[in-house]
matplotlib code that plots the C-alpha trace (Angstrom):
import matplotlib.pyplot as plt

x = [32.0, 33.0, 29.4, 28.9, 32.0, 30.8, 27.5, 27.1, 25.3, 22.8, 22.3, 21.0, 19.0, 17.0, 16.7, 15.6, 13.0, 11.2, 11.4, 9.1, 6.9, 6.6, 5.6, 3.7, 1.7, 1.3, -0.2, -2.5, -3.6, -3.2, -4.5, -7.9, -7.3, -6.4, -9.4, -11.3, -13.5, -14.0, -15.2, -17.6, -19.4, -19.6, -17.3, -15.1, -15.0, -12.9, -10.9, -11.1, -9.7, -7.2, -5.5, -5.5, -3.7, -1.2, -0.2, -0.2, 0.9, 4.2, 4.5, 4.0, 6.7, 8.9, 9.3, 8.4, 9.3, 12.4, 11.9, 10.6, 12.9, 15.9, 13.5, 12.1, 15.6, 17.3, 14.3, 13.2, 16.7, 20.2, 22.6, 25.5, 25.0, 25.7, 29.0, 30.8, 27.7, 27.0, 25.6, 22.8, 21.4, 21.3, 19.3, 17.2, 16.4, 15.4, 13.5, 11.5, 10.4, 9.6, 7.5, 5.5, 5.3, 3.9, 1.3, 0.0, -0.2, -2.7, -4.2, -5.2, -6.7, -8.9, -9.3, -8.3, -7.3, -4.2, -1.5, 1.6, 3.4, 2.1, 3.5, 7.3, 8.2, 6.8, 8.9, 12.0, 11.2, 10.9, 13.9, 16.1, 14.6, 14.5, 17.5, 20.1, 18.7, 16.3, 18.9, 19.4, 15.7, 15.0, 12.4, 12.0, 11.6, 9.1, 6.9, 7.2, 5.9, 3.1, 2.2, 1.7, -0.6, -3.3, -2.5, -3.1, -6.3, -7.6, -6.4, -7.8, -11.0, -10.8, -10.1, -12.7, -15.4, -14.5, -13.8, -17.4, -19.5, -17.6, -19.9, -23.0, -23.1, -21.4, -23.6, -26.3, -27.8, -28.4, -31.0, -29.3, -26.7, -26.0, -25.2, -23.1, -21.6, -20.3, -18.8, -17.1, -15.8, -12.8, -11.5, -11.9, -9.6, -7.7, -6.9, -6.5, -4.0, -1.7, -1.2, -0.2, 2.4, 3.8, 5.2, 6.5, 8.1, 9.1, 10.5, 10.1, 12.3, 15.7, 16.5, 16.7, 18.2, 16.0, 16.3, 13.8, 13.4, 10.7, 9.2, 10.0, 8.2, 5.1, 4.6, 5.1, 2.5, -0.2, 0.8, -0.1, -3.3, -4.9, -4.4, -6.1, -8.8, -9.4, -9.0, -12.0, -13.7, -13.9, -15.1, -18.2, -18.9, -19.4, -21.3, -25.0, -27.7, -31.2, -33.1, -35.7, -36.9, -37.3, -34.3, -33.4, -32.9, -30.9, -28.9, -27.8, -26.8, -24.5, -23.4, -22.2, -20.1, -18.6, -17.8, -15.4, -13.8, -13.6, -11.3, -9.0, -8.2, -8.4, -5.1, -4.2, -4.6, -2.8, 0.0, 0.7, 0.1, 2.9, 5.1, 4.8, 4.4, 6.6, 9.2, 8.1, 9.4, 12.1, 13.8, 14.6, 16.1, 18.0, 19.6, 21.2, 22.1, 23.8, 25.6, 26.7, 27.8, 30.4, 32.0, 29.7, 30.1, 27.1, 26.6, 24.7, 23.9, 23.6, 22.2, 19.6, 20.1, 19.0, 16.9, 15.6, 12.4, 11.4, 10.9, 9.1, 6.9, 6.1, 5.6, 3.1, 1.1, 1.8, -0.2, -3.1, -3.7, -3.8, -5.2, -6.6, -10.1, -10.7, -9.4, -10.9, -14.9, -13.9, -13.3, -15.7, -18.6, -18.6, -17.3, -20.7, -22.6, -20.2, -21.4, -19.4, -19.5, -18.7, -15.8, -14.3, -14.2, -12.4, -10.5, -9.0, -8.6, -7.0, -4.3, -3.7, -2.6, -0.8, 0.9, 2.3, 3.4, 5.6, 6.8, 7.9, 9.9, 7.1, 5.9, 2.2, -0.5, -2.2, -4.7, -5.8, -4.8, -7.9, -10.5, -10.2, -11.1, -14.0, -15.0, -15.3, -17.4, -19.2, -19.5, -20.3, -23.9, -23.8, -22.9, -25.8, -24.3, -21.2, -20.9, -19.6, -18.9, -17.0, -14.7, -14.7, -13.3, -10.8, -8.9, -8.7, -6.9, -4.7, -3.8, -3.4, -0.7, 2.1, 2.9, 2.0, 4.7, 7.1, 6.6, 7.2, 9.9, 11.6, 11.1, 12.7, 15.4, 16.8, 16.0, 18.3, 20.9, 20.9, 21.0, 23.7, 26.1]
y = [-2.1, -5.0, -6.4, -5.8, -8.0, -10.5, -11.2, -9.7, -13.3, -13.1, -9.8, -9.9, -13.0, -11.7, -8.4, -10.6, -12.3, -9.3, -7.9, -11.0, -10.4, -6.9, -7.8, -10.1, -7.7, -5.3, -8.2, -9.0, -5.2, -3.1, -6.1, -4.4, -1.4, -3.4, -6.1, -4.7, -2.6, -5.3, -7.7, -5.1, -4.6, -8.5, -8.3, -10.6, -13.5, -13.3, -16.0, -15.1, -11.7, -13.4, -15.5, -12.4, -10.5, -13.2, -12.5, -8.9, -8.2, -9.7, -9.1, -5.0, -5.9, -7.3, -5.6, -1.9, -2.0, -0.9, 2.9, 3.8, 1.9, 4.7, 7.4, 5.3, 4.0, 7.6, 10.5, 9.7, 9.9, 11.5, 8.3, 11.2, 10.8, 6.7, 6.7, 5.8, 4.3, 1.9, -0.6, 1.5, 2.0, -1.8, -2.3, 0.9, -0.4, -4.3, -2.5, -0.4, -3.8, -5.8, -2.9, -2.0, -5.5, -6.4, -3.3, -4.8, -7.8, -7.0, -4.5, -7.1, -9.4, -6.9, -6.0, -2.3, -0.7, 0.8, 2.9, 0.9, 3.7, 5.6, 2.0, 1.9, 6.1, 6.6, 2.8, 4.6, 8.3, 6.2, 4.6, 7.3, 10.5, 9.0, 6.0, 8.0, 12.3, 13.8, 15.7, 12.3, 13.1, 14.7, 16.7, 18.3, 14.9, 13.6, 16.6, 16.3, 12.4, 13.6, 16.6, 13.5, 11.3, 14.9, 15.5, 12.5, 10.8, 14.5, 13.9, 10.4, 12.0, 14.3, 11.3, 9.3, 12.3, 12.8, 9.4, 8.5, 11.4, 11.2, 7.4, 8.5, 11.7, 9.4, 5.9, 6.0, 9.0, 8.3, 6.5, 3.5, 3.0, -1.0, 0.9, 3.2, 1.6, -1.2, 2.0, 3.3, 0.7, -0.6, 3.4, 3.3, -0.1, 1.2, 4.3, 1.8, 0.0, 3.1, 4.4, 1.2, -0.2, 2.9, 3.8, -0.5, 0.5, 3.6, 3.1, -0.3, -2.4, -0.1, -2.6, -5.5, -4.2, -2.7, 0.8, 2.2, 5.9, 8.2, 8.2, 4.4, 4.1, 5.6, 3.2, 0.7, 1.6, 2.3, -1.0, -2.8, -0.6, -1.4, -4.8, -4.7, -2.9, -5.5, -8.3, -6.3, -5.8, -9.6, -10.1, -8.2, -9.4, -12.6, -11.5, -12.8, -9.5, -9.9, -7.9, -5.5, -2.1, -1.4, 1.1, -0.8, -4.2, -2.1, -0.6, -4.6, -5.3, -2.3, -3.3, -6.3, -4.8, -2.6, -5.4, -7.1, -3.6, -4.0, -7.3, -4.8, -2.0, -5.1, -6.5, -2.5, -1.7, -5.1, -4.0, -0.6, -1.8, -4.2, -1.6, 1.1, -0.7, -3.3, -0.4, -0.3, -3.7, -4.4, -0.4, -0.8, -4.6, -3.4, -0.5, -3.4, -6.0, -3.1, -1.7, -5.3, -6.1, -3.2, -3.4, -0.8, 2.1, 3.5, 3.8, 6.7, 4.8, 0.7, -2.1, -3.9, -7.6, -10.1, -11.8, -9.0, -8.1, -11.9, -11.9, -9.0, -10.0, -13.4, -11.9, -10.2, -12.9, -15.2, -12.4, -11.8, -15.7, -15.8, -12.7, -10.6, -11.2, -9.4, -6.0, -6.8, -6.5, -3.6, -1.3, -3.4, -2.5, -0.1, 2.9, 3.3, 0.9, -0.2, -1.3, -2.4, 0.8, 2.8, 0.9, 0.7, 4.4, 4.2, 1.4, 3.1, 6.8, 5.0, 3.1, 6.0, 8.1, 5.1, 4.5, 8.1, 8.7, 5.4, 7.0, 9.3, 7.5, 9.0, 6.6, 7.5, 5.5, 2.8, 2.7, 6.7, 7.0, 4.0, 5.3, 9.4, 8.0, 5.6, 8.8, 11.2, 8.3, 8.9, 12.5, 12.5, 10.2, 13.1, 12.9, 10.7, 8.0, 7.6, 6.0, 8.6, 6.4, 4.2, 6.7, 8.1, 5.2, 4.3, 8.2, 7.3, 4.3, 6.1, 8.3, 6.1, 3.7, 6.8, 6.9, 3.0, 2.5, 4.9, 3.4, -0.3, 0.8, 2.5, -0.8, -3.2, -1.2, -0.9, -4.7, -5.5, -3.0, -4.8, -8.3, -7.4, -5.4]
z = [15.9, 18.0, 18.3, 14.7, 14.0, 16.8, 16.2, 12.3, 11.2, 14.3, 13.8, 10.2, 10.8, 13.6, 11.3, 8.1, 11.1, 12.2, 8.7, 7.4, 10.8, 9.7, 6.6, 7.3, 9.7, 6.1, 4.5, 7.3, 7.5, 4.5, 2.1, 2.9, 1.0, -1.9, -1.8, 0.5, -2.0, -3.9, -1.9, 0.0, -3.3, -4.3, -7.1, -5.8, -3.0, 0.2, -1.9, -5.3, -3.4, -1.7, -4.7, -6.8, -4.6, -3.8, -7.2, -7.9, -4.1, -4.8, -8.0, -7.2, -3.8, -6.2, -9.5, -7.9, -4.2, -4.9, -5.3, -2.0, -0.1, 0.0, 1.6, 4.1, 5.3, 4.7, 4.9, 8.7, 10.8, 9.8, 9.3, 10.1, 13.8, 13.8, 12.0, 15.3, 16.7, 14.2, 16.0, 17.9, 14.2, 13.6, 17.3, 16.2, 12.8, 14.2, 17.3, 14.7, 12.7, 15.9, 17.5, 14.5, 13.4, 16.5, 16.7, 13.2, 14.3, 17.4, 14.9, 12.2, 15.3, 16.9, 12.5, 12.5, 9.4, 11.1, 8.8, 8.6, 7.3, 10.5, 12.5, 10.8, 10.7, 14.6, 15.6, 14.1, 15.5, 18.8, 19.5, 17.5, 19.3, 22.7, 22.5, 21.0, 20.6, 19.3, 16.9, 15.1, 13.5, 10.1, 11.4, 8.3, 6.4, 9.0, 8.6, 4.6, 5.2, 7.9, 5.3, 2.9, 5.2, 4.9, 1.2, -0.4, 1.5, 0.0, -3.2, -3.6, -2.3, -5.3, -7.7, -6.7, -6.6, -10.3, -11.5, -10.0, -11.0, -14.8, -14.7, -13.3, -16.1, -18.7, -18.2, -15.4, -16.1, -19.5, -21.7, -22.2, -19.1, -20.1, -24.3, -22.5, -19.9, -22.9, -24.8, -21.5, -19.2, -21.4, -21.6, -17.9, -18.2, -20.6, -18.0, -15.3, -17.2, -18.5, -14.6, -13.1, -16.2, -16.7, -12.9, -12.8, -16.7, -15.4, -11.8, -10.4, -13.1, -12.4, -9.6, -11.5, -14.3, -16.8, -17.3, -19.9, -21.5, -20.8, -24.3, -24.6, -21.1, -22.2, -25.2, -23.5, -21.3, -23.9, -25.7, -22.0, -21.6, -25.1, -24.2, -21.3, -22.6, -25.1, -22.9, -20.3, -24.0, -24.6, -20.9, -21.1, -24.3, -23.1, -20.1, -19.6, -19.3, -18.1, -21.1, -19.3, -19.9, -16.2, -15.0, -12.0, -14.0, -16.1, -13.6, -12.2, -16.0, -15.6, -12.5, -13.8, -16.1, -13.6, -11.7, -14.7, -14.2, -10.4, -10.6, -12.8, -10.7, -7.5, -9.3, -9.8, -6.7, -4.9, -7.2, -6.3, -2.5, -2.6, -4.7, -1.7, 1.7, 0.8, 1.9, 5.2, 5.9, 3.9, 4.3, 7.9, 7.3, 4.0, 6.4, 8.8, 6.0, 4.5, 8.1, 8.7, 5.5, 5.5, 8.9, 10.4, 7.3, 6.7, 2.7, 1.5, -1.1, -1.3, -3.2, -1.8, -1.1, -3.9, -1.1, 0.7, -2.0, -2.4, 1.7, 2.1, -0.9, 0.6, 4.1, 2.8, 0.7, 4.3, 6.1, 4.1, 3.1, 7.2, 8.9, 5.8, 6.1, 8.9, 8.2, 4.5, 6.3, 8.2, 4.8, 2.5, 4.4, 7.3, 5.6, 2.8, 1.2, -2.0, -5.2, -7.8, -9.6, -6.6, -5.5, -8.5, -8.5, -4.7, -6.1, -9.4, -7.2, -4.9, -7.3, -9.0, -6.0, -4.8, -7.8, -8.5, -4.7, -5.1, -8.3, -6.6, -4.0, -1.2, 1.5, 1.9, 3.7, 1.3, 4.3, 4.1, 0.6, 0.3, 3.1, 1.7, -1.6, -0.5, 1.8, -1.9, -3.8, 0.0, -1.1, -4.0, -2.9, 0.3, 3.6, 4.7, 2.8, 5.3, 8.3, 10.5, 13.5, 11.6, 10.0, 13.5, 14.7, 11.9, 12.5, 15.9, 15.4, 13.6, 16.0, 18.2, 15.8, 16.2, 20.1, 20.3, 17.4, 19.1, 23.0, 21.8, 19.4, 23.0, 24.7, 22.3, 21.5, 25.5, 25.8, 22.5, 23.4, 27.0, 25.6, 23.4, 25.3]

ax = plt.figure().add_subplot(projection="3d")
ax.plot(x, y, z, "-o")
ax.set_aspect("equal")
plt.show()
């Protein structure tokens, strides 16, 4: 307690600090599962990419980041154990945030498309199992959030096997794919556009005051998917096709039109990014803002800090603008050859899983979540059509991320505890 009421200001300053290094290290990684699709399959440039993601990143951070925040800051360790040890919780919490901000950090050099979920819940395991017990860890939470890391890369997978093979039966297997693929792609924006509105109506605007009902909720979303349908509608209208009757000239006209759908489920998928991994940074530092702020009581329930969002939005925007292009190749193109068609299909799987998991207040992995649905548009082509040694490669950085995010999360937290006792 005495610490707390000593050094309360440095405390939450350095926690704020690592926080934006942490989310900075989200941007720098994860923005590959939300542009790196797209920019695999030439629908967008590395910096047409970049600027849209800017926006929809923080946007998603800030008007839906607020839901998963409580179980990543209550589901992973039992606050019941720190009521007279306040203080360790606040070291833990800031140990957690430098060690997996760190690991990201090294991760987005070398470009690996490392889990930051995986990073920020085996940091806090870390220093809570092996600095304080291991009875201070909700084992049973922590196996509910692993269970989630196998569940939902499957059930992207799933998605995007459907969501792909519903366009080849619906436009490329048919006599007129370019006809048919102008009569399709606005319902598949018009899908697009329902999932993502209606989990930021329905979830992300509680925080900032605006509570809506579920029936309410679901208009609203409608109204915001027709739009967007008729603003893709307009889009391909206008677009230029090369008239032919050969099939494959045909099959770059639809192509085009996929892509105009790409650079929707892009912003999609950027948004319901920064509303779920935004959590991993900002959970941790909202834990010691709140600590501090009440003279070392733990609240079972608090309100986040006005400021605390904003920063882990622009972390994140500071780390992509900066580092995002390397994980970005990585997923783009070394997982299977991407065309627009096919990573919109990844994309769209992907943001929908995404999306309903933050919902839900669970923190998945954006990064499997992405690379299980790539891997069923994969599957659905056949195996041959993956690069195994890639994939390979990605799991086993993955593995890796737990006991690296758990050994540097031990570290800090004794040197911290030292410096400030």
């Amino acid at each position: 307690m005495e610490i707390l009421a000593n050094y309360g200001t440095t405390l939450v300053l350095f926690a704020a600090f690592v926080g934006f290094v942490m989310a900075w290290g989200i941007g720098a990684n994860d923005v590959a599962n939300a542009m790196g699709t797209s920019v695999g399959s030439k629908a967008l440039t590395i910096k047409q990419a970049i600027i849209i993601a800017m926006i929809f990143e923080f946007a998603g951070a800030y008007l839906a980041g607020g839901e998963v925040t409580s179980t990543i800051r209550k589901g992973i360790i039992d606050s019941s154990y720190f009521i007279d040890i306040p203080e360790q919780l606040v070291f833990g919490m800031i140990s957690a945030l430098l060690a997996a901000g760190t690991w990201l950090l090294i991760a987005s050099y070398m470009g690996w498309p490392v889990s930051t979920t995986h990073s920020i819940v085996g940091a806090i395991v870390g220093f809570s199992a092996i600095g304080v017990g291991m009875e201070t860890v909700n084992w049973a939470g922590v196996g509910g959030i692993v269970g989630s890391w196998i569940i939902t890369p499957l059930i992207a997978g799933v998605f995007a096997f459907v969501i792909f093979n519903s366009a080849q039966k619906l436009i490329f297997d048919t006599d007129d794919p370019l006809g048919q693929a102008k009569k399709w792609v606005p319902l598949y924006m018009f899908l697009a556009g329902f999932v993502i509105s209606l989990v930021t109506i329905k979830k992300g605007l509680k925080h900032i005051g605006l509570d809506i009902g579920s029936g309410e909720g679901y208009m609203y979303a409608i109204a915001v998917a027709i739009i967007v349908a008729i603003i893709g509608k307009v889009f391909i209208s206008r677009l230029n096709f090369r008239e032919s009757k050969n099939r494959r000239a045909n099959y770059i006209n639809v192509e085009k039109v996929f892509a105009v759908l790409m650079v929707i489920t892009a912003c999609g998928m950027a948004f319901a990014h920064g509303s779920n991994d935004v959590a991993n940074a900002i959970g941790p530092l909202a834990a010691v803002v709140s600590i501090v702020g009440n003279d070392g009581e733990i609240a079972a329930k608090s309100t986040i800090a006005w400021w605390i969002l904003p920063l882990g939005g622009f972390g994140i925007v500071a780390g992509l603008a900066l580092f995002g292009h390397r994980v970005m190749k990585t997923i783009g193109t070394g997982i299977t050859h991407l065309t627009p068609s096919r990573g919109f299909a990844a994309e769209l799987a992907a943001a929908c899983t995404v999306v309903v998991a933050s919902g839900t207040g669970l923190p998945i992995s954006t990064t499997q979540t992405l690379v299980g649905a790539v891997l069923g548009v994969g599957m659905a082509r056949g195996i041959a059509a993956i690069n195994l040694g890639v994939v390979r490669n990605i799991v086993v950085s993955w593995v890796v991320t737990l006991p690296v995010g758990a050994g540097l999360s031990i570290m800090f937290f004794w040197m911290i505890k030292g410096a400030f006792s």
